[in-house]
TIVO-2410 file (N, C-alpha, C; in nm, 3 decimals):
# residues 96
REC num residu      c1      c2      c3 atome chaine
REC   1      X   2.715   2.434   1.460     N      A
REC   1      X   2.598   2.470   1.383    CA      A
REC   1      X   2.474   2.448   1.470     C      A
REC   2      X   2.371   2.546   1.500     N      A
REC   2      X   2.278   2.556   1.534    CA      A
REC   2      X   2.184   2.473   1.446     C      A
REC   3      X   2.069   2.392   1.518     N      A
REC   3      X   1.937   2.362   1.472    CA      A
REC   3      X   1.820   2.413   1.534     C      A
REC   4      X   1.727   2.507   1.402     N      A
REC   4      X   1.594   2.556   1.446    CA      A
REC   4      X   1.499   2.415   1.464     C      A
REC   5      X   1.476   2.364   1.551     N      A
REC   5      X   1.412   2.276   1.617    CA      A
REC   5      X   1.244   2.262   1.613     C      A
REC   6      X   1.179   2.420   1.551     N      A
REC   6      X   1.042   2.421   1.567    CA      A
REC   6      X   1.018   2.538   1.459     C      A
REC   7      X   0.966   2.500   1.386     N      A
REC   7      X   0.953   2.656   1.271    CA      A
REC   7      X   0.836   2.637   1.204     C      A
REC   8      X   0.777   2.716   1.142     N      A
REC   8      X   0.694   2.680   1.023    CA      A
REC   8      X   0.748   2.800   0.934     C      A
REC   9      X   0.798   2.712   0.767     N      A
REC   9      X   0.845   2.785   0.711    CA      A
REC   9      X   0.752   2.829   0.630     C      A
REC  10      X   0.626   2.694   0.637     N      A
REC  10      X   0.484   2.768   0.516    CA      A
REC  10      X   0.435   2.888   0.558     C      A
REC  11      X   0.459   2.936   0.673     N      A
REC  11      X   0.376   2.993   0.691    CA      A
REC  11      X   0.435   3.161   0.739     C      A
REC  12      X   0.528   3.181   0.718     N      A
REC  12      X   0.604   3.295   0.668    CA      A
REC  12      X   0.572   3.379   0.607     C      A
REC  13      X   0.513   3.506   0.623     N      A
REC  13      X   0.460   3.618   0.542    CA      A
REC  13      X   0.573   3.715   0.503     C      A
REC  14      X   0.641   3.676   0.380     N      A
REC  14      X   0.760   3.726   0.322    CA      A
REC  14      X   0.741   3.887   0.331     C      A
REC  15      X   0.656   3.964   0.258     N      A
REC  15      X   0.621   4.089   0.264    CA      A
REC  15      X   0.715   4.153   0.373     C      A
REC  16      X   0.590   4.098   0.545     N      A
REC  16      X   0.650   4.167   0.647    CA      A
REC  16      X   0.766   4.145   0.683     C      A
REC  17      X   0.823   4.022   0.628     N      A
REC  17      X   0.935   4.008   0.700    CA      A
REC  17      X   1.102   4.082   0.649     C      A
REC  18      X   1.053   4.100   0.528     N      A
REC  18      X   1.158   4.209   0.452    CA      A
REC  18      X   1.202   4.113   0.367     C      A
REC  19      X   1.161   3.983   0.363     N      A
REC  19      X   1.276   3.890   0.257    CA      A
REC  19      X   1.237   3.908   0.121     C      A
REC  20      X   1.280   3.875   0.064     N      A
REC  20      X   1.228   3.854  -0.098    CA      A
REC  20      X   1.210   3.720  -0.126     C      A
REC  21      X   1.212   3.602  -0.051     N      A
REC  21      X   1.222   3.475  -0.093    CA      A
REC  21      X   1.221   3.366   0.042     C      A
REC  22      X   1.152   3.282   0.028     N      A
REC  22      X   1.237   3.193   0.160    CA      A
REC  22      X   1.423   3.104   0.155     C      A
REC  23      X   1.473   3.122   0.022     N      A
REC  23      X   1.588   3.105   0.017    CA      A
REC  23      X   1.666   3.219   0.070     C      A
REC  24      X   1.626   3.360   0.095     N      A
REC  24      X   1.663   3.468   0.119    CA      A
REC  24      X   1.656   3.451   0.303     C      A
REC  25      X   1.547   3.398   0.334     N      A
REC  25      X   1.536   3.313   0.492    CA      A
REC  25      X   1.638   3.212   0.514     C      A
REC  26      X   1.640   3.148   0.470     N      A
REC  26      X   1.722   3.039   0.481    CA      A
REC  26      X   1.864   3.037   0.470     C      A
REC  27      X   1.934   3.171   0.401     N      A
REC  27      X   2.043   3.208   0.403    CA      A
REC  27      X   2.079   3.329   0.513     C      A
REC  28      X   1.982   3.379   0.555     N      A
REC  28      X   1.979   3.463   0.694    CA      A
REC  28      X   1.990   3.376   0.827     C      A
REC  29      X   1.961   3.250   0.803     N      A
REC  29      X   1.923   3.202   0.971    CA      A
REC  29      X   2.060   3.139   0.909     C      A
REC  30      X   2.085   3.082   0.818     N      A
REC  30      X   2.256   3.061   0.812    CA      A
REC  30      X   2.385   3.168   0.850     C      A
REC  31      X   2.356   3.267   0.787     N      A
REC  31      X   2.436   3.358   0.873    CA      A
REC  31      X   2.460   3.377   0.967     C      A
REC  32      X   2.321   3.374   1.034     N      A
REC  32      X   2.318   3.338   1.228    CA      A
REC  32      X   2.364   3.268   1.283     C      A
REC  33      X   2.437   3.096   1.173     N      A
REC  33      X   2.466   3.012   1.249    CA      A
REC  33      X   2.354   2.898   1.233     C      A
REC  34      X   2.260   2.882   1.193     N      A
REC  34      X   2.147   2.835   1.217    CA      A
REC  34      X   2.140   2.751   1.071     C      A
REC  35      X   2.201   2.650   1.123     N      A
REC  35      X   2.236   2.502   0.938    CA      A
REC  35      X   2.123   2.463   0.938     C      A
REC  36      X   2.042   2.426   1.003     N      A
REC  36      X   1.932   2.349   0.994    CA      A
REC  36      X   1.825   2.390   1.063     C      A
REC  37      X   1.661   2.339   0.960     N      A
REC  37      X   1.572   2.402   1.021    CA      A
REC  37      X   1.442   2.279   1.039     C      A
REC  38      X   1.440   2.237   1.141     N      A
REC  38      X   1.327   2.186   1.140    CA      A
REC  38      X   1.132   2.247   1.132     C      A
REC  39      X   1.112   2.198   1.002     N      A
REC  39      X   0.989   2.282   0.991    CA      A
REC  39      X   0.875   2.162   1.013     C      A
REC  40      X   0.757   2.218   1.100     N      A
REC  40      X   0.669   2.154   1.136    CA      A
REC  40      X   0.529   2.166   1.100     C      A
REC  41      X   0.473   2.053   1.021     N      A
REC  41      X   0.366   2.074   0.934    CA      A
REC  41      X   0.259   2.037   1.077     C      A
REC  42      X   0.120   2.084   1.019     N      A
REC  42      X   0.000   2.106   1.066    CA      A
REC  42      X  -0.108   2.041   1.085     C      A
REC  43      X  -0.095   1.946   0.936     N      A
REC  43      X  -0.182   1.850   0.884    CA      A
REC  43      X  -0.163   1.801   0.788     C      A
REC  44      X  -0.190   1.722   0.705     N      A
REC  44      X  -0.191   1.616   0.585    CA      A
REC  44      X  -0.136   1.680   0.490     C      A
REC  45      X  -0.202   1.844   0.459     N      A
REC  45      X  -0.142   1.905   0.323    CA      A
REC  45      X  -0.008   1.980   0.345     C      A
REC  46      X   0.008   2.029   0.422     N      A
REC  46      X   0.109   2.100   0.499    CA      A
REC  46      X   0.241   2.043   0.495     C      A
REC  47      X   0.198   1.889   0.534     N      A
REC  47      X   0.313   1.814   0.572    CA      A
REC  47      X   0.331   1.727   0.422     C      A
REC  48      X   0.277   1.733   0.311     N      A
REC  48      X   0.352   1.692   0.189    CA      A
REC  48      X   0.377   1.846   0.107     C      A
REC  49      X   0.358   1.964   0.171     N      A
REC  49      X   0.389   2.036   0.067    CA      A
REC  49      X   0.521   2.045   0.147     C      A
REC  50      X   0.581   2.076   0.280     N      A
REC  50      X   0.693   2.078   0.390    CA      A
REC  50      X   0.810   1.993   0.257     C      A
REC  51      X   0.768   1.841   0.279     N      A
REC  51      X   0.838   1.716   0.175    CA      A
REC  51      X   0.874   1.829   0.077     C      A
REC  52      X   0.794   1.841  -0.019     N      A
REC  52      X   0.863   1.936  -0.126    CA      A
REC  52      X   0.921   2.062  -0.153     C      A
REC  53      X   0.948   2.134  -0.005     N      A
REC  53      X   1.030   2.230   0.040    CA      A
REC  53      X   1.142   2.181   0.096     C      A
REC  54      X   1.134   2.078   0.128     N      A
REC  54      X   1.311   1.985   0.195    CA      A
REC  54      X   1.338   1.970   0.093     C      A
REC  55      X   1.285   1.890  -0.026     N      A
REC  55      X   1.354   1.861  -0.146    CA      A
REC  55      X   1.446   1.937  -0.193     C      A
REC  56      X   1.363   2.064  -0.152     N      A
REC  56      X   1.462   2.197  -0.244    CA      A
REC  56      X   1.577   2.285  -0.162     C      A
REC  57      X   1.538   2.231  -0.062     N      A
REC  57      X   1.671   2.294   0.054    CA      A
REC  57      X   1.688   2.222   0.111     C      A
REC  58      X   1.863   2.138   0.119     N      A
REC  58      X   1.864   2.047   0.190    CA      A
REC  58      X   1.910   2.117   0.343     C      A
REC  59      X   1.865   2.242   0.385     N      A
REC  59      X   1.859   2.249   0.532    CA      A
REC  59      X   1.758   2.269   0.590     C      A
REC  60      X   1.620   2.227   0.506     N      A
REC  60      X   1.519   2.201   0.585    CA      A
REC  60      X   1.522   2.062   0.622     C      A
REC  61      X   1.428   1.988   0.701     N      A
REC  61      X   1.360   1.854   0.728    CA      A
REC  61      X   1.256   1.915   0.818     C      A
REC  62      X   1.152   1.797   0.774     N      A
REC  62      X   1.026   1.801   0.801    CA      A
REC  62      X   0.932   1.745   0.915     C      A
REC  63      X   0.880   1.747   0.977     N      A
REC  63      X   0.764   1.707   1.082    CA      A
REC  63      X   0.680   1.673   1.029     C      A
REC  64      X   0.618   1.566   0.993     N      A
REC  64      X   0.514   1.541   0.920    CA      A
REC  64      X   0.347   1.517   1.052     C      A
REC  65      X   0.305   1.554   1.034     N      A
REC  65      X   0.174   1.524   1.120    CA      A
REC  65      X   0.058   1.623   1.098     C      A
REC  66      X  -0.048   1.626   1.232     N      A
REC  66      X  -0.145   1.689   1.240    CA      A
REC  66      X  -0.149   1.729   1.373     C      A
REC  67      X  -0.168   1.893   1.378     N      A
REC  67      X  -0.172   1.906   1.515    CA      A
REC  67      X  -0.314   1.874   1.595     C      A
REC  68      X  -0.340   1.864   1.692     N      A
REC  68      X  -0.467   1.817   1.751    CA      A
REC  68      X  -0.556   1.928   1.718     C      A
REC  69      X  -0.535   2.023   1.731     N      A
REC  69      X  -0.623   2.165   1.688    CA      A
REC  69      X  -0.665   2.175   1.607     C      A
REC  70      X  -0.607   2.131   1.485     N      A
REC  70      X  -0.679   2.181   1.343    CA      A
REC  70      X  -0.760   2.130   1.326     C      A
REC  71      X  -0.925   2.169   1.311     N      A
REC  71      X  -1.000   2.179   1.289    CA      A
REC  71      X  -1.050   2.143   1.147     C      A
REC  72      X  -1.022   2.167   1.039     N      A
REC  72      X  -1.031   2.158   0.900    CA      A
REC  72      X  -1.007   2.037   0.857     C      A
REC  73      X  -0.916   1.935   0.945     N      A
REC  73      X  -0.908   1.796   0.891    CA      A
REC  73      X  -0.963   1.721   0.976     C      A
REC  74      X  -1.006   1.562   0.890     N      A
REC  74      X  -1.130   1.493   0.952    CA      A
REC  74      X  -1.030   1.465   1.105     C      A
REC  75      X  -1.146   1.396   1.159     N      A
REC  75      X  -1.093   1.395   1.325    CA      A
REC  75      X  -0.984   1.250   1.336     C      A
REC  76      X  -0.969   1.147   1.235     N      A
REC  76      X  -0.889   1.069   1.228    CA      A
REC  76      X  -0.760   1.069   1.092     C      A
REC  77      X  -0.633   1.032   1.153     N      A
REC  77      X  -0.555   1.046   1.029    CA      A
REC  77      X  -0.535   0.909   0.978     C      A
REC  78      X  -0.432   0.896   0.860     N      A
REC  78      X  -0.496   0.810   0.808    CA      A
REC  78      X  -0.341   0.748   0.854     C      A
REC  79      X  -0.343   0.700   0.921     N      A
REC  79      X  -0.228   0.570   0.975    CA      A
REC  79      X  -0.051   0.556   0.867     C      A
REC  80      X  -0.115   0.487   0.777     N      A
REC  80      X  -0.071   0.438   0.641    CA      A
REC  80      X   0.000   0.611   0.548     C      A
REC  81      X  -0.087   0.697   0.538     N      A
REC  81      X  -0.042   0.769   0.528    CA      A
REC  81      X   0.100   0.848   0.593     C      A
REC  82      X   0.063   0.866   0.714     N      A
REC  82      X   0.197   0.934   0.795    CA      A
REC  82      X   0.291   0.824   0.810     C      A
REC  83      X   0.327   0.691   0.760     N      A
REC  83      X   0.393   0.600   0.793    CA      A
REC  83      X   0.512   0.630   0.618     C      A
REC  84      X   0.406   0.674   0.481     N      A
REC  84      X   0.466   0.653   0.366    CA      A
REC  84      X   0.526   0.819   0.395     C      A
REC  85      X   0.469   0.941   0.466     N      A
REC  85      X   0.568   1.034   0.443    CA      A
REC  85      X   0.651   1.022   0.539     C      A
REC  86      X   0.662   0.918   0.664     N      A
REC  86      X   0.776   0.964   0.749    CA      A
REC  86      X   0.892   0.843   0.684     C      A
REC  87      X   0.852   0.815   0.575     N      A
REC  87      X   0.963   0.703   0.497    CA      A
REC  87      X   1.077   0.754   0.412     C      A
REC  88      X   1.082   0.918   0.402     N      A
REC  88      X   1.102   0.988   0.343    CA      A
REC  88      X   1.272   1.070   0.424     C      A
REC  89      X   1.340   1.040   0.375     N      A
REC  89      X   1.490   1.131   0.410    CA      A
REC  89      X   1.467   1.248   0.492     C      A
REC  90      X   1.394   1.279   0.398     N      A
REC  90      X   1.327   1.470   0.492    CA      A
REC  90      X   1.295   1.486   0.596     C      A
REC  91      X   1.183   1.384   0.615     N      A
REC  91      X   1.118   1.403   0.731    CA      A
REC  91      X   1.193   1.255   0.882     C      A
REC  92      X   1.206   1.378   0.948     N      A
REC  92      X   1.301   1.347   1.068    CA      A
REC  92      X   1.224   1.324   1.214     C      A
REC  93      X   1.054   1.358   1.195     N      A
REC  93      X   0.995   1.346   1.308    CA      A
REC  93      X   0.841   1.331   1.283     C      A
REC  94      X   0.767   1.300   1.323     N      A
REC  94      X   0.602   1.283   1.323    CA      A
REC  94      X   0.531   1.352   1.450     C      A
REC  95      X   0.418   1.396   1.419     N      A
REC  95      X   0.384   1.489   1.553    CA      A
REC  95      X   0.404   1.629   1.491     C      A
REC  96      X   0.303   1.735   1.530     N      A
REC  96      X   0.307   1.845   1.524    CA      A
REC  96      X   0.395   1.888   1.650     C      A
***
């Protein structure tokens, strides 16, 4: 079994991609071979909405962090925070 190692599944524009669903994704990259998907959040919101997309497929797990780029969140994270979501089954790594 293959692992997708780097993905973002939020951010998937179903339309173009022909799926009807991201369970409809997620059973395609299985077909391929592809059991597991590591999806990698962006920033603070990203990475607890990620949490509640593992919940619902257990072949996602999550990256919880902030990438240095994003712009939109304040310039410090909050420590305590990324410590209670990387406490979490799902999430398998920290760091964008």
């Amino acid at each position: 079994m293959l692992t997708d190692s780097h993905c973002h599944l939020d951010h998937l524009d179903l339309q173009k991609s022909g799926y009807q669903s991201l369970a409809d994704v997620i059973a395609a990259a299985a077909d391929k071979g592809v059991g597991r998907l590591l999806s990698v959040a962006v920033d603070l919101q990203t990475s607890r909405q990620l949490l509640r997309l593992a919940r619902q497929f257990p072949q996602v797990m999550v990256s919880a962090g902030v990438h240095p780029l994003q712009r939109e969140c304040p310039p410090l994270v909050e420590v305590d925070e990324l410590c209670e979501l990387g406490a979490n089954p799902e999430v398998v790594a920290l760091g964008e």
